[in-house]
SETI-573419 format. One record per atom (N, C-alpha, C): x, y, z; residue in three letters. Coordinates in steps of 0.05 Angstrom, whole numbers, padded with zeros to 5 digits, always signed. Layout:
// SETI-573419
XYZALA...
END
This chain:
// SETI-573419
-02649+05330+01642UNK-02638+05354+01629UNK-02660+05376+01630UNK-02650+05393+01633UNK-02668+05420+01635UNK-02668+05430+01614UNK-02704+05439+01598UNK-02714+05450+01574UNK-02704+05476+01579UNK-02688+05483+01543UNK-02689+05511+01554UNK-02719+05527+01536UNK-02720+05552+01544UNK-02738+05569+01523UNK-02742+05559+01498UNK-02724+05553+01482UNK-02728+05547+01461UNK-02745+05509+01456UNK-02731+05491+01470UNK-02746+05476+01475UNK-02770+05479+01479UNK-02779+05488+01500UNK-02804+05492+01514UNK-02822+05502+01489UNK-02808+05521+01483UNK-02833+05535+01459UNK-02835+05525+01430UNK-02818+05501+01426UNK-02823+05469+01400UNK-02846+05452+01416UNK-02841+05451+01440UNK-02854+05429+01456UNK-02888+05443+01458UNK-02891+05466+01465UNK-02911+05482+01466UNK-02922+05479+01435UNK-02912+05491+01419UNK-02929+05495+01391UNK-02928+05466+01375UNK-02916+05446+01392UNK-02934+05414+01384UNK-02957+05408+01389UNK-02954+05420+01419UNK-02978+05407+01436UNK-03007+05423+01429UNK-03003+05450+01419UNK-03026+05465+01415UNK-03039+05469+01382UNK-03020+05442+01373UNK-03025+05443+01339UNK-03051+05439+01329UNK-03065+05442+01344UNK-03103+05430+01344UNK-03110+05446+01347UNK-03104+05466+01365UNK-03116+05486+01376UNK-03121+05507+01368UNK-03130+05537+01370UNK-03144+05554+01361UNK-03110+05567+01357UNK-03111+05582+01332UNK-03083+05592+01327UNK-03080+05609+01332UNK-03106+05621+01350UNK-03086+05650+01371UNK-03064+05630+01391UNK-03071+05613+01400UNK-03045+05594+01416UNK-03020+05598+01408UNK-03028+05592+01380UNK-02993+05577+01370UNK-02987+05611+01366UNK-02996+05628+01352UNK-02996+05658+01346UNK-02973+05665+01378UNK-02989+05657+01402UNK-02984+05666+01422UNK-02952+05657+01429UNK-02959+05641+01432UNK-02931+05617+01432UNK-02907+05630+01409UNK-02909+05626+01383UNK-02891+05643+01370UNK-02876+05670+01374UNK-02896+05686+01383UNK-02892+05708+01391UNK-02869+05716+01405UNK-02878+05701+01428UNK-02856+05705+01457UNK-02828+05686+01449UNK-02843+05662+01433UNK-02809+05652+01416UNK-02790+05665+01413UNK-02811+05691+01385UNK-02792+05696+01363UNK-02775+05722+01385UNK-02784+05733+01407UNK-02772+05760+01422UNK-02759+05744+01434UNK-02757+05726+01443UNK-02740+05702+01468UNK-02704+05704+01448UNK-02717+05693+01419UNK-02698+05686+01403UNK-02674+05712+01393UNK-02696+05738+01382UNK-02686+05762+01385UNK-02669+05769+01409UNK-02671+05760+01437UNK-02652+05766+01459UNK-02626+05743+01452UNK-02626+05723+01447UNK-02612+05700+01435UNK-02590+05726+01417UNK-02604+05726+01401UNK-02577+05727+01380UNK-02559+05757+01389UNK-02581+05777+01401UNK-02558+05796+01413UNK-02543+05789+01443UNK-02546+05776+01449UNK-02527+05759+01465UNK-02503+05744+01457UNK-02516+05731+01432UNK-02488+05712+01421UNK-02472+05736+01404UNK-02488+05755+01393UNK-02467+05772+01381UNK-02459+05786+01410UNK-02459+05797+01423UNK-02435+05806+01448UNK-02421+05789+01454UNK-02429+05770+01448UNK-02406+05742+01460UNK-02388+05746+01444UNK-02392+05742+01412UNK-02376+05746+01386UNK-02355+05767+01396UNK-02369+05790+01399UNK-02352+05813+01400UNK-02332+05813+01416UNK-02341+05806+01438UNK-02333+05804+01465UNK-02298+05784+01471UNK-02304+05755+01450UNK-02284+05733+01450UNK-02267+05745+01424UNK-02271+05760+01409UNK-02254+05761+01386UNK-02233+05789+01379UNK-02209+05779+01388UNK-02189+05804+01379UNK-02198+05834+01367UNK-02193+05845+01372UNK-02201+05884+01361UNK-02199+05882+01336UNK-02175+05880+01323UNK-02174+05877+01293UNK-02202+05856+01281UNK-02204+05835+01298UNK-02225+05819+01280UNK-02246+05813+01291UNK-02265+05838+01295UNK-02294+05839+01307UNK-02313+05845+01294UNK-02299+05865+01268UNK-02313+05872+01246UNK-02316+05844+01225UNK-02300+05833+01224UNK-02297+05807+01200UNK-02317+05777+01218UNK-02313+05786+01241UNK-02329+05763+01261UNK-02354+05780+01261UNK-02359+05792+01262UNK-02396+05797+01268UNK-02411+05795+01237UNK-02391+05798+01210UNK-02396+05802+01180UNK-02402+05769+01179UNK-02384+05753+01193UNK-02389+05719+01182UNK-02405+05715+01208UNK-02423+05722+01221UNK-02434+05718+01244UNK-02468+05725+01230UNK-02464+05745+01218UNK-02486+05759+01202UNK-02497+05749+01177UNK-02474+05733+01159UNK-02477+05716+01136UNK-02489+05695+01139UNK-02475+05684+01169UNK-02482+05650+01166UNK-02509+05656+01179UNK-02518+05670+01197UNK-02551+05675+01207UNK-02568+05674+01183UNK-02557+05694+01155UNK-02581+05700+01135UNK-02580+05665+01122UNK-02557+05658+01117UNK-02564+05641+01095UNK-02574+05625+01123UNK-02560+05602+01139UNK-02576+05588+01161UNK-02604+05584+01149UNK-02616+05622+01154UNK-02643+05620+01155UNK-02658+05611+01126UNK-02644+05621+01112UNK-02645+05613+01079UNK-02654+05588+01080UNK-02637+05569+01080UNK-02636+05542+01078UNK-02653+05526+01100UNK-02666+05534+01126UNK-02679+05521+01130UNK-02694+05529+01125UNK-02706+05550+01114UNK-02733+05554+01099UNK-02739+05536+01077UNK-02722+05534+01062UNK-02725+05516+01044UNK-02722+05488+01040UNK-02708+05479+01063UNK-02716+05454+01076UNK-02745+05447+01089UNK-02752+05463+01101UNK-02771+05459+01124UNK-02790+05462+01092UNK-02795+05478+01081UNK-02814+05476+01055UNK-02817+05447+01039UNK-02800+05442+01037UNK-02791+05422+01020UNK-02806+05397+01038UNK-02802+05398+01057UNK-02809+05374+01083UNK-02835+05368+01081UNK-02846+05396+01084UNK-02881+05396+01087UNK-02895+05391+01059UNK-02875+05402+01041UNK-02890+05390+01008UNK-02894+05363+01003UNK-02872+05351+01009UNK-02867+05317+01008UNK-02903+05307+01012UNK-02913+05326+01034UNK-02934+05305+01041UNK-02925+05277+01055UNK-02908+05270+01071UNK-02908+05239+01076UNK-02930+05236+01102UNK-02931+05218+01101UNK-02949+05209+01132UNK-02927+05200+01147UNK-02931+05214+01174UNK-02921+05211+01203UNK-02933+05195+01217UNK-02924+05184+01232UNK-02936+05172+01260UNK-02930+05202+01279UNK-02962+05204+01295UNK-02970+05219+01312UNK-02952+05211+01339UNK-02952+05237+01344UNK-02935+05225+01368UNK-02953+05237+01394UNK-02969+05257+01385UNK-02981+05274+01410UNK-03011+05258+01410UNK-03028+05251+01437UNK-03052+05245+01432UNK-03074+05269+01416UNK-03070+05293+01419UNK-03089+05321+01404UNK-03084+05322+01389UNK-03071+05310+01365UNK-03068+05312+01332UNK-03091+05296+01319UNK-03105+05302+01307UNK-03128+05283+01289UNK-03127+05294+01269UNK-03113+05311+01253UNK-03105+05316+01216UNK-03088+05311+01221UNK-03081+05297+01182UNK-03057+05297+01169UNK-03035+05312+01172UNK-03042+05334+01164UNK-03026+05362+01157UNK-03023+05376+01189UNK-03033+05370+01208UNK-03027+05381+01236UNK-02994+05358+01251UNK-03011+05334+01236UNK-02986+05314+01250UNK-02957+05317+01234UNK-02961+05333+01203UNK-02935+05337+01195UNK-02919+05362+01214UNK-02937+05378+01217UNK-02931+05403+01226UNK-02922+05396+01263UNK-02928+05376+01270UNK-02927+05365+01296UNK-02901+05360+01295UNK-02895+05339+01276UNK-02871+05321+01275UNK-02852+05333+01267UNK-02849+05363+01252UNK-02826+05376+01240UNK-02823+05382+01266UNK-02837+05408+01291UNK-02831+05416+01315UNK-02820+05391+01335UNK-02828+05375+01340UNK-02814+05351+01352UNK-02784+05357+01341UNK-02785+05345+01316UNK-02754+05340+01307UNK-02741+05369+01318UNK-02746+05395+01311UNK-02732+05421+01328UNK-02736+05419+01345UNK-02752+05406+01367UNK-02751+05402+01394UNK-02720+05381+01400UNK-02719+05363+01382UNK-02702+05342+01390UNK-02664+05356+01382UNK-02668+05367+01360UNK-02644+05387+01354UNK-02635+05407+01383UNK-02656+05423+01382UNK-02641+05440+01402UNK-02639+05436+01432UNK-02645+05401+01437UNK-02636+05391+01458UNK-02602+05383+01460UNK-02596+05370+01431UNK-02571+05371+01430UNK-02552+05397+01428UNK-02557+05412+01405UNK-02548+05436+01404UNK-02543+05442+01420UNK-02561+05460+01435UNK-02556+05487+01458UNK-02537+05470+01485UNK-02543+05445+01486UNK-02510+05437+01512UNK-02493+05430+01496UNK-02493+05432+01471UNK-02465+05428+01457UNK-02444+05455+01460UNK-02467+05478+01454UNK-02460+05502+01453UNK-02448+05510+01482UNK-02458+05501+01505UNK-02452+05509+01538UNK-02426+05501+01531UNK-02427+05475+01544UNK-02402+05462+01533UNK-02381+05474+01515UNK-02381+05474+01484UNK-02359+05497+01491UNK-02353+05516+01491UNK-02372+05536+01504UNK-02373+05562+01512UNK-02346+05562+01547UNK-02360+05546+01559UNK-02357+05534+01588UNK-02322+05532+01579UNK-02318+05511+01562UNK-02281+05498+01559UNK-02276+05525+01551UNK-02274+05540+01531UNK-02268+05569+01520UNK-02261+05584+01547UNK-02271+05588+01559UNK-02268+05603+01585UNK-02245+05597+01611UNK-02249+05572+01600UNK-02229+05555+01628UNK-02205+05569+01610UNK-02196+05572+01587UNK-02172+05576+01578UNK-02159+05595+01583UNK
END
């Protein structure tokens, strides 16, 4: 399966969790603008697939579910790292605690938006055949 951007840059800010945090700084960076092209994309899509009358009511619940989304995994992902549990390392460059939590949360979003994003093709792809 082919990594997309988003992958690549979970997979990246695992691997550089040791490293000097202009890396991960760096790495984030081009994420978070990668991601910014992401969502105005999926909003033209929105716009694009949804009746005239309901483009205004589709981009308002398009706009909602993004804030809270982000809401709630903030406060998940907080919650995660407070626990304190011990991980098994999975990268050989992790030697802290608190690097291998921070390792093992990005893994797990590495492993998410492997499924995700071809769930999403998929049915973007059937949508179209129709």
């Amino acid at each position: 399966m082919r990594l997309t951007k988003t992958t690549r840059r979970y997979v990246l800010i695992t691997v550089f969790m040791e490293f000097d945090p202009i890396w991960i700084m760096a790495v984030l960076i081009l994420g978070n603008v990668g991601a910014t092209f992401i969502r105005v994309a999926l909003s033209n899509s929105i716009s694009k697939t949804l009746p005239k009358d309901s483009v205004g009511i589709g981009m308002g619940f398009f706009s909602m579910f993004n804030f809270i989304a982000g809401a709630a995994a903030t406060g998940m992902i907080g919650a995660f790292l407070e626990k304190g549990l011990s991980f098994t390392v999975f990268q050989p460059f992790i030697y802290s605690g608190l690097s291998a939590r921070y390792s093992s949360l990005f893994l797990v979003f590495t492993f998410i938006s492997m499924i995700i994003i071809p769930g999403f093709a998929y049915i973007s792809k059937s949508n179209r055949s129709r």
